[in-house]
C-alpha positions in Angstrom: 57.0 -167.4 -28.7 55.2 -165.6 -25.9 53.7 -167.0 -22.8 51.4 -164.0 -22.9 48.4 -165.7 -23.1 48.4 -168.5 -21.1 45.4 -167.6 -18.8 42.6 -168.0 -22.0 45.0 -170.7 -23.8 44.6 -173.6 -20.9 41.1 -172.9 -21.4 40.5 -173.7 -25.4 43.6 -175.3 -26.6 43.5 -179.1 -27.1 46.9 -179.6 -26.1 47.2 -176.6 -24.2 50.7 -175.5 -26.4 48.9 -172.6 -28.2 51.3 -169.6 -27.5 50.6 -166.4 -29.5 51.6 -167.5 -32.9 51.7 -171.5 -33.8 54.8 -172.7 -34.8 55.7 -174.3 -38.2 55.9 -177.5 -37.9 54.3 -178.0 -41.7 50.4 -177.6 -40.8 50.6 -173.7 -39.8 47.3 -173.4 -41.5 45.4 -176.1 -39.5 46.7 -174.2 -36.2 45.6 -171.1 -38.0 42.0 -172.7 -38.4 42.2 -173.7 -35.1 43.0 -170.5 -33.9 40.2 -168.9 -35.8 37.7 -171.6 -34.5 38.3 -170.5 -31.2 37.7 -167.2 -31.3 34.5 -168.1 -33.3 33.8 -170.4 -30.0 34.4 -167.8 -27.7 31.9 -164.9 -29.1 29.6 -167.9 -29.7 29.1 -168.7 -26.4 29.5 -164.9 -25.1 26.1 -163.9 -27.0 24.2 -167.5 -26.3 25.2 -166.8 -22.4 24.4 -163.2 -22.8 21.1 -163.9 -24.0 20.4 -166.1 -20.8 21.6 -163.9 -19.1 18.4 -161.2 -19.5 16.0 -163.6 -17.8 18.7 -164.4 -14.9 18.6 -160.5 -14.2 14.9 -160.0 -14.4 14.1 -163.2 -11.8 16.8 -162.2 -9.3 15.2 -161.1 -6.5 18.1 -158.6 -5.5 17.9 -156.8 -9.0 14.2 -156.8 -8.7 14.7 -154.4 -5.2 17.4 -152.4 -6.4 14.7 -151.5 -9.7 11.9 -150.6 -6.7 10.2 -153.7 -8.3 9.3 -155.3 -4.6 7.2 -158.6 -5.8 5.7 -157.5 -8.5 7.6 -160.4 -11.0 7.9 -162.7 -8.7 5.9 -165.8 -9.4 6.1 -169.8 -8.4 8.9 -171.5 -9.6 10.2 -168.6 -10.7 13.7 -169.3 -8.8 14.0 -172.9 -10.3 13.4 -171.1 -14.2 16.6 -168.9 -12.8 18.3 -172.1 -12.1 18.2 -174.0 -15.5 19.3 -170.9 -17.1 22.2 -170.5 -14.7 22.8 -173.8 -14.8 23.4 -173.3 -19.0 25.3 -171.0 -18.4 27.3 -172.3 -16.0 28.7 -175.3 -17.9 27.9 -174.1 -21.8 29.6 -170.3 -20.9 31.5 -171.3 -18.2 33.3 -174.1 -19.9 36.6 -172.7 -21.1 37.1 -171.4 -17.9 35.9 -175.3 -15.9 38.4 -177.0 -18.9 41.4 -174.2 -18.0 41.2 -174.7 -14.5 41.9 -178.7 -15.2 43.9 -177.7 -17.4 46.1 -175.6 -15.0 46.0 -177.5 -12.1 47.5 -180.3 -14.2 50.4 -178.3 -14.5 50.5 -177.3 -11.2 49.9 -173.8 -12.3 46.9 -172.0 -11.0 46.0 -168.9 -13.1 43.2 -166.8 -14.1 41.2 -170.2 -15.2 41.2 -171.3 -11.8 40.4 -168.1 -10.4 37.5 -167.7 -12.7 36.8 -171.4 -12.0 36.5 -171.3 -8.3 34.4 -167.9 -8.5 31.8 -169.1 -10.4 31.9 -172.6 -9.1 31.6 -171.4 -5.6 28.8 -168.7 -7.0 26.7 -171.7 -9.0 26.9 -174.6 -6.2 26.3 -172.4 -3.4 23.3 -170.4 -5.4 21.3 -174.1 -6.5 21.9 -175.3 -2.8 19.2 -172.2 -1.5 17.0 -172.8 -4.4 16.8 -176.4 -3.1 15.8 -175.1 0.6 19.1 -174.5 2.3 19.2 -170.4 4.0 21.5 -168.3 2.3 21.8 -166.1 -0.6 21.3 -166.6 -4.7 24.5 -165.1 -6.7 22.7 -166.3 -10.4 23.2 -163.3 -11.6 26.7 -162.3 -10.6 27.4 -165.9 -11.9 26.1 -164.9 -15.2 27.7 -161.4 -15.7 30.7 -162.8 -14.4 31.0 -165.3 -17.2 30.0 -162.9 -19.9 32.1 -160.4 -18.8 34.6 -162.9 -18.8 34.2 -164.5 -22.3 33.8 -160.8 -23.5 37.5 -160.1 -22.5 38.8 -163.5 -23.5 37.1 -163.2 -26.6 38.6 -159.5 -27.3 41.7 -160.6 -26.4 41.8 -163.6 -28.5 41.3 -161.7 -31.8 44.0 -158.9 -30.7 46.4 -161.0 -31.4 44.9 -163.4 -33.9 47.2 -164.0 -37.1 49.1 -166.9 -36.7 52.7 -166.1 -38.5 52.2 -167.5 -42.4 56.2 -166.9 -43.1 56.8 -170.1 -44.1 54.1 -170.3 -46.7 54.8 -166.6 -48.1 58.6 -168.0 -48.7 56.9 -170.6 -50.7 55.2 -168.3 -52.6 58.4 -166.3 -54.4 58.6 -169.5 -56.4 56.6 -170.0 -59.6 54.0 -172.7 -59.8 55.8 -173.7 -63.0 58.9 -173.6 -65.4 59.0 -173.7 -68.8 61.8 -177.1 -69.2 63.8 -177.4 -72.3 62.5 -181.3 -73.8 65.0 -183.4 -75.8 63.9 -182.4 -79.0 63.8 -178.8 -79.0 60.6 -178.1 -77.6 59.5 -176.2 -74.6 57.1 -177.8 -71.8 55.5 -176.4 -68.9 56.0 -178.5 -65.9 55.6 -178.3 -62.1 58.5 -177.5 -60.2 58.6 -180.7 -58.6 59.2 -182.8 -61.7 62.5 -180.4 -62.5 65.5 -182.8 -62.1 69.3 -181.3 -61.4 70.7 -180.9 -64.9 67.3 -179.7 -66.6 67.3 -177.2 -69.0 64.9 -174.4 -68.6 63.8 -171.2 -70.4 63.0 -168.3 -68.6 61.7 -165.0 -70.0 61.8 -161.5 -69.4 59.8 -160.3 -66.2 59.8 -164.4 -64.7 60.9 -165.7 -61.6 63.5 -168.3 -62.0 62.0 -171.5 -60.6 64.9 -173.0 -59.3 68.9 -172.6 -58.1 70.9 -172.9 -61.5 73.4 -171.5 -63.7 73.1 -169.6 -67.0 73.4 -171.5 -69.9 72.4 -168.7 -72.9 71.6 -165.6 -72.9 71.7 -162.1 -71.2 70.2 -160.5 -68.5 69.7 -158.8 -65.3 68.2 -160.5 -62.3 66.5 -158.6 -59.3 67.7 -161.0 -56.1 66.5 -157.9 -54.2 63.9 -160.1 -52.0 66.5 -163.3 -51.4 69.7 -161.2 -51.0 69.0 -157.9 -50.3 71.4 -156.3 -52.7 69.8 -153.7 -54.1 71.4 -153.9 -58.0 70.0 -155.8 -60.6 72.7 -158.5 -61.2 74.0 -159.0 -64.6 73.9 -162.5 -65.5 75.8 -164.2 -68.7 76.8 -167.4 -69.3 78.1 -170.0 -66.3 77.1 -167.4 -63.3 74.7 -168.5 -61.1 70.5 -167.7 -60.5 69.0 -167.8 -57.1 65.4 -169.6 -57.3 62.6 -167.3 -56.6 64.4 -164.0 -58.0 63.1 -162.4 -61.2 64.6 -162.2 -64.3 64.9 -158.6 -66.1 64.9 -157.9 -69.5 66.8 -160.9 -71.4 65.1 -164.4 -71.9 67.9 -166.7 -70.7 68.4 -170.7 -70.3 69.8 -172.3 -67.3 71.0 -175.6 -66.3 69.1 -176.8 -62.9 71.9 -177.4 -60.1 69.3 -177.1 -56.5 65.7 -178.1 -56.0 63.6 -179.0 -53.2 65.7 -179.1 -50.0 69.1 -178.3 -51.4 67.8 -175.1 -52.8 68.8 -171.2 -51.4 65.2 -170.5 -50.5 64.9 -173.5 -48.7 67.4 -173.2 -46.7 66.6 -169.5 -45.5 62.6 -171.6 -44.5 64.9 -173.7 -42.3 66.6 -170.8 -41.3 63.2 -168.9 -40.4 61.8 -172.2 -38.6 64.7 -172.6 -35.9 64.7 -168.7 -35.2 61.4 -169.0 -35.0 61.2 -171.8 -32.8 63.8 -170.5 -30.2 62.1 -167.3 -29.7 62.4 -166.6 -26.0 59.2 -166.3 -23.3 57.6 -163.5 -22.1 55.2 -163.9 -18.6 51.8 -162.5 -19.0 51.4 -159.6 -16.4 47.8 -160.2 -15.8 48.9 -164.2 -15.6 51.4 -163.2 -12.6 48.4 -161.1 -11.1 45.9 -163.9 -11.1 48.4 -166.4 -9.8 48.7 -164.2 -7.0 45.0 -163.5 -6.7 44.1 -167.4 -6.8 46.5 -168.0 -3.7 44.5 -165.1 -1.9 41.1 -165.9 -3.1 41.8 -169.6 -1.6 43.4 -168.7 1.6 40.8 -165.7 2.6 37.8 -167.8 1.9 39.0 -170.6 4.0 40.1 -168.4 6.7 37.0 -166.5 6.2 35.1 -169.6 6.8 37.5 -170.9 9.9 37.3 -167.5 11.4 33.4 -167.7 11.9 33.1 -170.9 12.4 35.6 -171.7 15.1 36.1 -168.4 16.9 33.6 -166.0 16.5 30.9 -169.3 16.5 28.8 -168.3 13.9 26.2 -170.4 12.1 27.1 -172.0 9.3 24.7 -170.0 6.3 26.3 -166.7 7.7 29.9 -168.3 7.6 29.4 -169.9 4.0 27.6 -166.5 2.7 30.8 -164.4 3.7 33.1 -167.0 2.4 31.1 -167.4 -1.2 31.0 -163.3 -1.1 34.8 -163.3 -0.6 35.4 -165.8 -3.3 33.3 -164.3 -5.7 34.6 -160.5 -5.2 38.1 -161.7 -5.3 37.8 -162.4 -8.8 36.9 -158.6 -10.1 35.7 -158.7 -13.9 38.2 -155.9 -14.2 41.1 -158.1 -14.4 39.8 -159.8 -17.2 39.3 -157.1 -19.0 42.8 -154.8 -17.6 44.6 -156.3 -20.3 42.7 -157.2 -23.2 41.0 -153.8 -23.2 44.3 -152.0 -23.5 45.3 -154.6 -25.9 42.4 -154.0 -27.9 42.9 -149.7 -27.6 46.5 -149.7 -28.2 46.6 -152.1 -31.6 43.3 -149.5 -32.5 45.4 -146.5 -32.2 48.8 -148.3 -33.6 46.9 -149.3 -36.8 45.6 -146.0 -37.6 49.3 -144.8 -37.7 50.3 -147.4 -39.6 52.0 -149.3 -37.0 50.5 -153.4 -37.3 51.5 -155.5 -33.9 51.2 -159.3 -34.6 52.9 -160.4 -31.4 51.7 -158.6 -28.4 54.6 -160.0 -26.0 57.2 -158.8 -28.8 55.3 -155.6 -29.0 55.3 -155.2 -25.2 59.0 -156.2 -24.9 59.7 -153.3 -27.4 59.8 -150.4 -24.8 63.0 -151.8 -23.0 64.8 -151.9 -26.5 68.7 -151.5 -26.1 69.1 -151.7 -29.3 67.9 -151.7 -32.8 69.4 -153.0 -35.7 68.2 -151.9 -39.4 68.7 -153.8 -42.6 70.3 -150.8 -45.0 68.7 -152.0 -48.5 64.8 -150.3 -48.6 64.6 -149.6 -44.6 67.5 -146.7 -44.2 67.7 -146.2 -47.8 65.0 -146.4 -50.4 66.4 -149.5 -52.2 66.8 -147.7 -55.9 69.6 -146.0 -57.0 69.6 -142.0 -57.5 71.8 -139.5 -58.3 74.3 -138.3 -54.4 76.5 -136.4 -57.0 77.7 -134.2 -59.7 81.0 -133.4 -60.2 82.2 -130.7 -63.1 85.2 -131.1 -64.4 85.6 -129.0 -67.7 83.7 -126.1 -66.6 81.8 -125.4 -69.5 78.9 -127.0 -68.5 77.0 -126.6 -65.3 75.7 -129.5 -63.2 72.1 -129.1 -64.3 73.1 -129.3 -68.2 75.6 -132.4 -67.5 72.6 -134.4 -65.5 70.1 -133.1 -68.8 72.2 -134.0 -71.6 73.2 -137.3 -69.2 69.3 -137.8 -68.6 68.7 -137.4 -72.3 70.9 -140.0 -73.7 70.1 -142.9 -70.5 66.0 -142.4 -71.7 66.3 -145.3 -73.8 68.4 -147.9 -71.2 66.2 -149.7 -68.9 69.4 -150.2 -66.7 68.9 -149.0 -63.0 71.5 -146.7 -63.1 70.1 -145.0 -66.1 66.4 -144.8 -64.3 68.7 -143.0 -61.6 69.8 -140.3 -64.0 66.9 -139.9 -65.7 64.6 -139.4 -62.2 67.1 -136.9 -61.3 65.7 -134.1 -63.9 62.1 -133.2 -64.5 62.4 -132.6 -68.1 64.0 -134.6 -70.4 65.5 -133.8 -74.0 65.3 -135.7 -77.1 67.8 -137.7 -78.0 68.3 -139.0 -81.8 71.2 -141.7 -83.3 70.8 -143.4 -79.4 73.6 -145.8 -79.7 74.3 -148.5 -76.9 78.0 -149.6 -75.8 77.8 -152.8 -74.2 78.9 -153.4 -70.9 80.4 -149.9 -71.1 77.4 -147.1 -71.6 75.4 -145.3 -74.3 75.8 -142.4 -76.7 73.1 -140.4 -78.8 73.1 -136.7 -80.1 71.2 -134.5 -78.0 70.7 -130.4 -78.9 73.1 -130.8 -81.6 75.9 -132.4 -80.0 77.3 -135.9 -79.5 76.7 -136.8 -75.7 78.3 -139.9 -74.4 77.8 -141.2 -70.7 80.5 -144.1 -70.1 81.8 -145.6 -67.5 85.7 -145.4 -65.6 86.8 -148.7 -68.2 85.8 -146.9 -71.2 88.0 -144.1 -70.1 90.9 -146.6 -69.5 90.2 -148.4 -72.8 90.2 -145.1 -75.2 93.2 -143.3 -72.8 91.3 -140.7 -71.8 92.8 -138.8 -68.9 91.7 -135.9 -66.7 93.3 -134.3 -63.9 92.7 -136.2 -60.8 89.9 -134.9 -58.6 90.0 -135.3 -55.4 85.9 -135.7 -55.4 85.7 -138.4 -57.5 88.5 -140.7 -55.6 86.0 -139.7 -52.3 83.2 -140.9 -54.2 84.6 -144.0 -55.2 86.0 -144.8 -51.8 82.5 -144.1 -50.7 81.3 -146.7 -52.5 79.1 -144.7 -55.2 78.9 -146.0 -58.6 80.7 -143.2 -60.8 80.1 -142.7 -64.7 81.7 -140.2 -66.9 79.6 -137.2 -69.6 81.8 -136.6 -72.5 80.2 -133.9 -74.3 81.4 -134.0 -78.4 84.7 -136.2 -77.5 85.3 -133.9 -74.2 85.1 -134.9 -70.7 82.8 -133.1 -69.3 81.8 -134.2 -65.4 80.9 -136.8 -63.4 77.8 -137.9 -62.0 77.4 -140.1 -58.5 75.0 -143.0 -58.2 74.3 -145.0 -54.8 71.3 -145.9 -52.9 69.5 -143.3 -51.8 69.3 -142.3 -48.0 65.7 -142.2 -46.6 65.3 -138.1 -45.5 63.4 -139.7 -42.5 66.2 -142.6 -41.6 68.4 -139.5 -40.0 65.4 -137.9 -37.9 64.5 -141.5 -36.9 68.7 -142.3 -35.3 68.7 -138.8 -33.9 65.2 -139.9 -32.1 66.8 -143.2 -30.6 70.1 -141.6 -29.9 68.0 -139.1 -27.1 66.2 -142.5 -25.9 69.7 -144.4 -25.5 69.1 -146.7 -27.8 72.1 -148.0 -29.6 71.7 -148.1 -33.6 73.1 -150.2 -35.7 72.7 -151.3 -39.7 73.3 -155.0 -41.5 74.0 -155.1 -45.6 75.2 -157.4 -47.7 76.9 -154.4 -49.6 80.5 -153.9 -49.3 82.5 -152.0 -46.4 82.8 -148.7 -48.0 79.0 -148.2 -49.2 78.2 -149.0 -44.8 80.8 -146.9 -43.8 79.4 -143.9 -45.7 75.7 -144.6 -45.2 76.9 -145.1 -41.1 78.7 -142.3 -41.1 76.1 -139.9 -43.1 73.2 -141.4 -40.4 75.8 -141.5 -37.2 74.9 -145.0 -36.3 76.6 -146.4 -33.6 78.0 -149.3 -35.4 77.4 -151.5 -38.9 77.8 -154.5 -40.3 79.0 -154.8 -43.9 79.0 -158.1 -46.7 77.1 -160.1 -44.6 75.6 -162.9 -46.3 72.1 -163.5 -46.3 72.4 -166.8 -43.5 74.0 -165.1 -41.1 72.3 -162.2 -40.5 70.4 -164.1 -37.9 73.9 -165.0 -36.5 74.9 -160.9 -36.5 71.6 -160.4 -34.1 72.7 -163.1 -31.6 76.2 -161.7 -31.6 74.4 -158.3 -30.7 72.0 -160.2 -28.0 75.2 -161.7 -26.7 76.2 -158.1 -25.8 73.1 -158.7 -23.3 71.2 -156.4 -25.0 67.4 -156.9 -26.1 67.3 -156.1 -29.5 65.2 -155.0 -32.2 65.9 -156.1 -36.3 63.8 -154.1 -38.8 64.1 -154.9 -42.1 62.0 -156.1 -45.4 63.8 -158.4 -47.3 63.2 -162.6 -47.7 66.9 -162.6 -46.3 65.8 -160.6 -43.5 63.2 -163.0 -42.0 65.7 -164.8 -40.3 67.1 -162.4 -38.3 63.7 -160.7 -37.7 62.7 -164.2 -36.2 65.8 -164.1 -33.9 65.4 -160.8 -32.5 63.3 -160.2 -29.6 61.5 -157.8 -31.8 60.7 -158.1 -35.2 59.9 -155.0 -37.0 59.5 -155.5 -40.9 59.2 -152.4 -43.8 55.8 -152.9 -44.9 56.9 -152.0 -48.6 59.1 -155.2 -48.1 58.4 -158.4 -49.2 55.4 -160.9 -47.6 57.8 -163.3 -46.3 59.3 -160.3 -44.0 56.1 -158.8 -43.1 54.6 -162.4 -41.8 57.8 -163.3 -39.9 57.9 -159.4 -38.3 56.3 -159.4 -34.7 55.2 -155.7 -35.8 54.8 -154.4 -39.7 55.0 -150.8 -40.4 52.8 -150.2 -43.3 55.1 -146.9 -44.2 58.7 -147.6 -45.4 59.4 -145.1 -42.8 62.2 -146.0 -40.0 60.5 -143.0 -38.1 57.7 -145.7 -37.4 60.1 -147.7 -35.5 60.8 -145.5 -33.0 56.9 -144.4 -32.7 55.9 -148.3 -31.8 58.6 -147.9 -29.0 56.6 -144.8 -27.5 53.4 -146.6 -28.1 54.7 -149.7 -26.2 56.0 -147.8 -23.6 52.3 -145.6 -23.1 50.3 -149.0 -23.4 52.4 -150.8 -20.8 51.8 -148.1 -18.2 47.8 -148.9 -18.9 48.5 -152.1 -18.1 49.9 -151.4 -14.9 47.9 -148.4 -13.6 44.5 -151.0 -14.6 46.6 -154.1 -13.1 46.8 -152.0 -10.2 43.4 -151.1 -9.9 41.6 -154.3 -10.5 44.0 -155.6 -7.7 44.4 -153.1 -5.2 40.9 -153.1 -5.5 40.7 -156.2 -3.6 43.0 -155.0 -0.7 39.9 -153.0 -0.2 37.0 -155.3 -1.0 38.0 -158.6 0.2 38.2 -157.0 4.2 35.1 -156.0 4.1 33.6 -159.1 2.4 35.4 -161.0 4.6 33.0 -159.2 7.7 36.4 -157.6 8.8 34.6 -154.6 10.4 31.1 -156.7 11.1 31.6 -155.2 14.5 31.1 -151.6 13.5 27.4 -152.8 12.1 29.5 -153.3 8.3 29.1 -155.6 6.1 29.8 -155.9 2.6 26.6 -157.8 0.9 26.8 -159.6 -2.6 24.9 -157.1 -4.0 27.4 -154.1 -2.9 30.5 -156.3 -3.8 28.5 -156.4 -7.5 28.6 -153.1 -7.5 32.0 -152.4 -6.6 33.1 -155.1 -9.4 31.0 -152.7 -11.8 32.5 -149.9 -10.9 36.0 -151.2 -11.0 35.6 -152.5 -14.6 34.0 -149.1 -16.0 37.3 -147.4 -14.4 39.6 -150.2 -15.8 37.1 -149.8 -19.5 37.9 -145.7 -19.3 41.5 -145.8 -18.5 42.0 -148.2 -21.5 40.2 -146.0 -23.9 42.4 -142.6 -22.7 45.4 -144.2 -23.9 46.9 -142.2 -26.2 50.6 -141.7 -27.8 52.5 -138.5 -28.1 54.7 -138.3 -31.2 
């Protein structure tokens, strides 16, 4: 996962490994608790120290001039009261920040902790020496808004991109809690899926999911494995084919003899599968991280050579040397660069989540506007995942296409097959139907207006001999991969009607869109070559990827990352969590399944691919915040640290605390508006 956090992680992680989302290692949600404890610590101690923070403001003698106060509050003792409260909220506010910069020194990698540590450090010592007699300055208050500002920004940032990934536990849930096993004797008992043995016999009914890998002892059905394999058919199951655990049974009540549990089973192995994509996800270095790096070095070296400067060449006394050196150290760290990231962080997941567009990983999110390529899963992202009519072909002439798809509509009202929904969704109005006959495994017939209306498919044709003149159409279809079935009308052929999976209107708009941004397009489906080539084709992808199994789809990404391209995966099937783990970005259907969605780095709520080319934009707007506010609450310094350094003391200027407070206001507001202008052309 993403390093993109590193600066507020050293400071409240216990073992200082909390990057973005935890990993599954088997107690996901105890780092998820964790993780929510934290950010519950953080505005904890942001409101206590905020609270403290009011009498800090009204005893500081600087604040109390600037308000044309003069002594008026002033009163004895008054600067000690100001020290125990700055003193609480030194170490109960500043903590994270005194823990991160152990925490990074450890690892011989200074950061924002120790810049945030040395500030207010410098700022607290310093401040408590003058209250105890020695001539100088108090910075109390810029010590205390410093912090607040501080945990404020940690605190927003923390729950931007709160939601540890749950993908293992949402595989989990496709499975039942129970199955309904077969005893000795005849009778049926409920049992927990860990007590099922390989060889059990269990009963599962229409509309169940099918508790464990198997094979079909009795019975008839149809199995949705839409969310394990993708393929967007119901499967007809009969006797000795084989069930997937965690699909769901149709319409039949079938038996099946257990063959997989636990470990062995399908579903487990696409966890496993999710877990070591997960787990190799690559790094992305925080900006603001890189910034503050770079800021700590400065901070360091211009307050000691602040301090040498005066002291040994210009031979100045020691309060005026110390005051410009604490004044350096404490301008150097501006509160905008706390809040340069985290503020466009929190404006940009704002504006993303009223358009539907949910980022769970901010570095995958941020990654996502140097895409070079995006590959889509076809089943319910390019197409809609349910079969429709593509097609009517007349081949008698005496009825025209909207008759053939009424009296075909008419006679499929009774089927609950999906190609019969197809026809039936493909006319507003359907007729009645009377003497509805079913012919197994080859179609139905009924009378409809009178006549006898029979919708078969190509083997019934072969079986009964019935020919027709070869059509060109229907051998296009067929090599197109479309399911064909035939409308006799009173013992005549009459046409032919098309089925496939229908094309998403938006999925063309949506290539067209990444073509002009030069980003290459590709599709994965388990379907065969034919059905990819046409739906490639009718999109003009780039290239596609056809019968791929459901564990190595994460293999078909590296291939495409081996390319040395950074790619995308979108997708919304269980089978497609793997590969949206492997990808450098992750974007999952939101229609799809759980197990995609929580395993996605982004989730568009639509089930439209258009989406996927809007987070791109958005990416691409919110990373030139982040740079235009990096640059401010940076270059800011160039200015701020000469002057506070007494660079230009010999023209009479010199840059007080209480002006460099004001600058480090002023700085954040412009950082705080330029957040909140970001916006996202479509």
């Amino acid at each position: 996962m993403s390093d993109q956090h590193n600066h507020s992680q050293h400071a409240h992680s216990n073992n200082g490994d909390h990057q973005g989302h935890d990993k599954h290692d088997g107690h996901g949600e105890d780092h998820g608790n964790h993780h929510v404890q934290m950010v519950a610590d953080f505005r904890k101690r942001f409101w206590i120290s905020l609270a403290l923070t009011v009498p800090i403001l009204i005893l500081s003698p600087m604040i109390q001039n600037f308000l044309g106060l003069g002594e008026s509050l002033r009163f004895t003792g008054d600067l000690f009261i100001s020290f125990l409260f700055s003193t609480v909220v030194f170490f109960y506010g500043g903590w994270p920040f005194l823990k991160g910069l152990y925490d990074e020194l450890s690892k011989k990698n200074p950061g924002m902790m120790t810049l945030i540590a040395l500030a207010i450090s410098v700022a607290y010592f310093y401040s408590s020496v003058v209250v105890f007699g020695v001539s100088g300055k108090i910075f109390f208050w810029e010590l205390a808004t410093l912090i607040d500002i501080m945990l404020l920004g940690h605190w927003i940032e923390m729950k931007s991109v709160m939601g540890a990934s749950r993908a293992l536990e949402e595989l989990a849930k496709l499975m039942p809690s129970e199955a309904h096993k077969l005893m000795e004797d005849g009778s049926v008992q409920d049992v927990p899926l860990n007590q099922l043995n390989t060889g059990d016999r269990v009963l599962i009914k229409p509309g169940e999911k099918i508790p464990a890998d198997g094979k079909v002892l009795e019975g008839q059905t149809s199995v949705n494995e839409a969310m394990i394999t993708g393929e967007s058919k119901p499967v007809s199951k009969k006797e000795n084919t084989k069930v997937i655990g965690g699909s769901i049974n149709g319409e039949g009540s079938i038996t099946i003899s257990v063959e997989k549990t636990g470990k062995d089973s399908f579903l487990s192995q696409v966890i496993d599968l999710v877990q070591q994509a997960q787990e190799s996800k690559s790094k992305t270095q925080d900006l603001a991280n890189r910034a503050a790096f770079w800021l700590t070095i400065i901070a360091i070296v211009s307050g000691s050579v602040t301090m040498f400067v005066w002291l040994a060449i210009v031979h100045q006394d020691f309060a005026f040397a110390l005051e410009r050196t604490v004044t350096v150290m404490v301008i150097t760290c501006p509160h905008a660069l706390g809040l340069a990231i985290p503020l466009v962080v929190a404006v940009s997941t704002a504006i993303s989540a009223r358009n539907g567009l949910l980022i769970r990983d901010r570095a995958a999110f941020e990654a996502s506007r140097n895409l070079q390529a995006i590959i889509f899963d076809k089943t319910g992202t390019l197409t809609e995942g349910k079969f429709g009519v593509t097609d009517t072909v007349i081949l008698d002439g005496k009825l025209g296409e909207s008759k053939l798809l009424a009296y075909a509509a008419a006679v499929e009202q009774n089927s609950e097959h999906p190609i019969a929904k197809g026809i039936m969704n493909s006319v507003e109005k359907l007729i009645k139907v009377t003497d509805f006959k079913s012919i197994p495994g080859k179609g139905a017939k009924g009378k409809v207006e009178g006549k006898e209306v029979m919708v078969v498919s190509p083997g019934y044709l072969r079986e009964n001999n019935i020919e027709f003149q070869q059509n060109g159409k229907i051998d296009k279809l067929n090599a197109q991969g479309k399911t064909v079935v035939f409308v006799l009308v009173d013992g005549e052929l009459q046409g032919a009607i098309a089925l496939a999976d229908i094309i998403r209107p938006e999925s063309k708009k949506a290539i067209a869109r990444l073509k002009e941004m030069g980003i290459q397009t590709m599709m994965l489906t388990g379907d065969n070559r034919q059905v990819a080539e046409y739906v490639a084709k009718e999109l003009g992808l780039d290239d596609y990827f056809a019968e791929v199994l459901p564990n190595e789809k994460a293999d078909k990404v590296k291939e495409v990352q081996s390319r040395g391209l950074i790619v995308a995966m979108t997708g919304d099937g269980v089978n497609d969590a793997p590969a949206l783990a492997q990808a450098d970005v992750g974007i999952a259907i939101g229609a799809g399944t759980d197990v995609a969605v929580e395993t996605a780095d982004i989730v568009l709520v639509r089930s439209n691919p258009e989406d996927a080319v809007d987070i791109i934009a958005l990416a691409k707007a919110t990373y030139r915040k982040m740079v235009q506010n990096l640059v401010w609450a940076t270059g800011y310094n160039a200015f701020a640290i000469p002057l506070a350094a007494g660079a230009l003391s010999v023209y009479g200027i010199i840059l007080n605390p209480a002006m460099g407070a004001v600058l480090m206001s002023l700085s954040t507001v412009i950082v705080a508006v330029n957040a909140r202008i970001l916006k996202v052309k479509k």
